[in-house]
C-alpha atoms as a printed R data frame, in Angstrom:
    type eleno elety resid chain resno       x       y       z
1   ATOM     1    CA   UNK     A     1 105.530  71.163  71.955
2   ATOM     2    CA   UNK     A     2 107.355  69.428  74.838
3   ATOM     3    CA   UNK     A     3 104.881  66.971  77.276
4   ATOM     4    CA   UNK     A     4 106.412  69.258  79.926
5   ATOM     5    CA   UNK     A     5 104.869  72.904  77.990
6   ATOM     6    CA   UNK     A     6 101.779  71.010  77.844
7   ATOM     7    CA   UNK     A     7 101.241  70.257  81.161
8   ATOM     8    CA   UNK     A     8 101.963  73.828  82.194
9   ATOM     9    CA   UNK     A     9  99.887  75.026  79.726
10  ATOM    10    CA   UNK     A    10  97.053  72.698  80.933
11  ATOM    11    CA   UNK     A    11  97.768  73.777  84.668
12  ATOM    12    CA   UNK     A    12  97.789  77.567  83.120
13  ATOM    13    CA   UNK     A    13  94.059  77.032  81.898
14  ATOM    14    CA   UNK     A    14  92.738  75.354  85.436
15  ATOM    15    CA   UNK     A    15  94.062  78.462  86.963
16  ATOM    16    CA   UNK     A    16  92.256  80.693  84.721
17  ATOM    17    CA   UNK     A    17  89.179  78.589  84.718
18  ATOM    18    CA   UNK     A    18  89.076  78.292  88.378
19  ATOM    19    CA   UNK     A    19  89.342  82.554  88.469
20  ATOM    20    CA   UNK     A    20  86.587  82.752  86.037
21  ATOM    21    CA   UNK     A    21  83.813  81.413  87.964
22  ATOM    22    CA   UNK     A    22  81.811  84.928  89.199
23  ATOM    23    CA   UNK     A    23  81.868  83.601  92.766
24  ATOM    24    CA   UNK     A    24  85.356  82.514  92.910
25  ATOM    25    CA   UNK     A    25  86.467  85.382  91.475
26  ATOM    26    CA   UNK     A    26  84.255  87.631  93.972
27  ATOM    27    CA   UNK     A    27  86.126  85.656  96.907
28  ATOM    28    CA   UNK     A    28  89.509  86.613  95.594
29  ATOM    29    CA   UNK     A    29  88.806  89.907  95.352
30  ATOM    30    CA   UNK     A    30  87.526  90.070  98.666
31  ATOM    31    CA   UNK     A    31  90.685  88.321 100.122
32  ATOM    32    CA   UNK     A    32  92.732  90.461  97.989
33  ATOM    33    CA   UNK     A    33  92.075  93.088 100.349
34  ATOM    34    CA   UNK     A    34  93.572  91.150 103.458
35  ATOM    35    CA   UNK     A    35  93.132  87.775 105.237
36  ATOM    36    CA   UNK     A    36  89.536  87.011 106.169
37  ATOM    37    CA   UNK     A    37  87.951  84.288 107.944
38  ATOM    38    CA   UNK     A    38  85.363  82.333 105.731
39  ATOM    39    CA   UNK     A    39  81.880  84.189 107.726
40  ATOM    40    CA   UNK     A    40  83.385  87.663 106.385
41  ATOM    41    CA   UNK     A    41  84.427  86.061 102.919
42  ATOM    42    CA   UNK     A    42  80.642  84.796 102.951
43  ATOM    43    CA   UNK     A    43  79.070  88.421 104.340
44  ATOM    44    CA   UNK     A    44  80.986  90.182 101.610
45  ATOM    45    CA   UNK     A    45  79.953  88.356  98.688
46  ATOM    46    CA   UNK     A    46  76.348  87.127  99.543
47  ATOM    47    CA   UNK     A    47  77.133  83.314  99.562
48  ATOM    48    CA   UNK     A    48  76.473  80.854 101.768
49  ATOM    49    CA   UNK     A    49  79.410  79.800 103.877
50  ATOM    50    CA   UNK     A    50  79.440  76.289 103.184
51  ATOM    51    CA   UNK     A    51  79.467  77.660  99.229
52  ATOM    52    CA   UNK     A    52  82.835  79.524 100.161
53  ATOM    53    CA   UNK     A    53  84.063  77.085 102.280
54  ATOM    54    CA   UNK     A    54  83.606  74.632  98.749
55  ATOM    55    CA   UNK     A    55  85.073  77.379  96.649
56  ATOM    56    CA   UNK     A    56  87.838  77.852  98.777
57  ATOM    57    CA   UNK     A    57  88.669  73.994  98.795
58  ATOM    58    CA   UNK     A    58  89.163  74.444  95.261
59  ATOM    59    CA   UNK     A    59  91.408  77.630  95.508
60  ATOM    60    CA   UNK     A    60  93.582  76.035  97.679
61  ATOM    61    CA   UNK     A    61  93.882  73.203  95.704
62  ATOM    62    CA   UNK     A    62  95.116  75.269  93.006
63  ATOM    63    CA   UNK     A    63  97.373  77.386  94.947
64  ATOM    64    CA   UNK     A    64  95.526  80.360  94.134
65  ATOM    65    CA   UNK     A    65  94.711  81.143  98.509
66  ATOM    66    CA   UNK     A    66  96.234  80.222 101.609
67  ATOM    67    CA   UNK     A    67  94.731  79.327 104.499
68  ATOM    68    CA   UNK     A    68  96.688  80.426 108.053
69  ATOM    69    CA   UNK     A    69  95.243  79.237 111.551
70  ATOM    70    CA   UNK     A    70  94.525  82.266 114.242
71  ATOM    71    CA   UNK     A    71  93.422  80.614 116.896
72  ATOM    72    CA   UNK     A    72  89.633  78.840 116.567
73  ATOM    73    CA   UNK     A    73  89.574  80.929 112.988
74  ATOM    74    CA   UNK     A    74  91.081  79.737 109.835
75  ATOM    75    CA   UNK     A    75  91.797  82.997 107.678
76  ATOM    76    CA   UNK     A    76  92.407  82.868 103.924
77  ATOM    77    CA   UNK     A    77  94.238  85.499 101.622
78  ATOM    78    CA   UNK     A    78  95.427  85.305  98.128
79  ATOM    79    CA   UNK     A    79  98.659  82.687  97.641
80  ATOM    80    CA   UNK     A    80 101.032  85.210  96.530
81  ATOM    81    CA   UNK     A    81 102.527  88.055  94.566
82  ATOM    82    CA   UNK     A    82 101.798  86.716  91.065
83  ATOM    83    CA   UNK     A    83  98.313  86.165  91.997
84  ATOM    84    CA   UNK     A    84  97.823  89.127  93.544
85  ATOM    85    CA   UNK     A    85  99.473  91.093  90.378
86  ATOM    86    CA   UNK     A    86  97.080  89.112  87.726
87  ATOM    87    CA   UNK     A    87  93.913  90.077  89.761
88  ATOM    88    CA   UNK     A    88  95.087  93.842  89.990
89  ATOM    89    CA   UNK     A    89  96.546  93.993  86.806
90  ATOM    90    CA   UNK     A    90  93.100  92.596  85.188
91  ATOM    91    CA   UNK     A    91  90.716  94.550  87.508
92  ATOM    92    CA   UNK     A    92  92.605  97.551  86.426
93  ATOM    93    CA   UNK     A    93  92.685  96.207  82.717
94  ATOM    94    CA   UNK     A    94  88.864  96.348  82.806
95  ATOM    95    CA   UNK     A    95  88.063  99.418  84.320
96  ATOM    96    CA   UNK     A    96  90.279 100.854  81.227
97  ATOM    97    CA   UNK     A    97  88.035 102.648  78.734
98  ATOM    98    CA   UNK     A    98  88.069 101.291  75.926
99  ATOM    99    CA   UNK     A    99  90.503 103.617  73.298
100 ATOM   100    CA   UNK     A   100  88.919 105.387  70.565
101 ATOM   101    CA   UNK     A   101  87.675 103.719  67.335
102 ATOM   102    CA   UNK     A   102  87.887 100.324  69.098
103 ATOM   103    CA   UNK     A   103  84.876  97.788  69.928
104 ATOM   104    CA   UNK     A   104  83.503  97.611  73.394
105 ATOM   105    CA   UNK     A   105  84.324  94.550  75.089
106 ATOM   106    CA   UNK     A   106  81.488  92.267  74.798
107 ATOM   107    CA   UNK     A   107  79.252  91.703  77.952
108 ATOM   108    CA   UNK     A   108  78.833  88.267  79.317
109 ATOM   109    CA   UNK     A   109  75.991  86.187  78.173
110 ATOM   110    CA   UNK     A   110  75.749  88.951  75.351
């Protein structure tokens, strides 16, 4: 494996360890839905909004949200298509039933 494969695939697992945090993956969701300012991103999940403002520092930082200016407000939505697509595409993946015969996917902390 190339130093350059390596490095993606090391950026590839921050990306998927940053979306598997509970609350960072509740504030996608909830910007998934459409640019929000960081006292709705904060009503909608229950957290504090310094804890979103920190979470969102670190979604930014890997290019998972963007943050646009409005005025006095600073609203956040997710960075892009592919983003977007992997959070659908999983949500969707999970609400699947699972097909006959297989195993139920385990729970967490099961």
């Amino acid at each position: 494996m190339t130093a350059t494969a390596q490095q993606e695939r090391a950026a590839l697992a921050e990306v998927f360890h940053l979306m598997g945090d509970p609350s960072r993956l509740s504030i996608l969701m909830t910007v998934l839905e459409g640019a929000r300012p960081v006292a709705e991103i904060a009503a909608a999940t229950g957290l504090s909004a310094s804890l979103v403002s920190h979470h969102l520092r670190l979604l930014r930082a890997g290019r998972l949200v963007r943050a646009e200016r409005r005025g006095k407000q600073v609203f956040y939505t997710v960075d892009d298509a592919h983003i977007r697509s992997v959070l659908t595409d999983m949500a969707e993946h999970v609400a699947e039933p699972a097909p006959a015969g297989r195993v139920p996917r385990a729970k967490a902390g099961a």
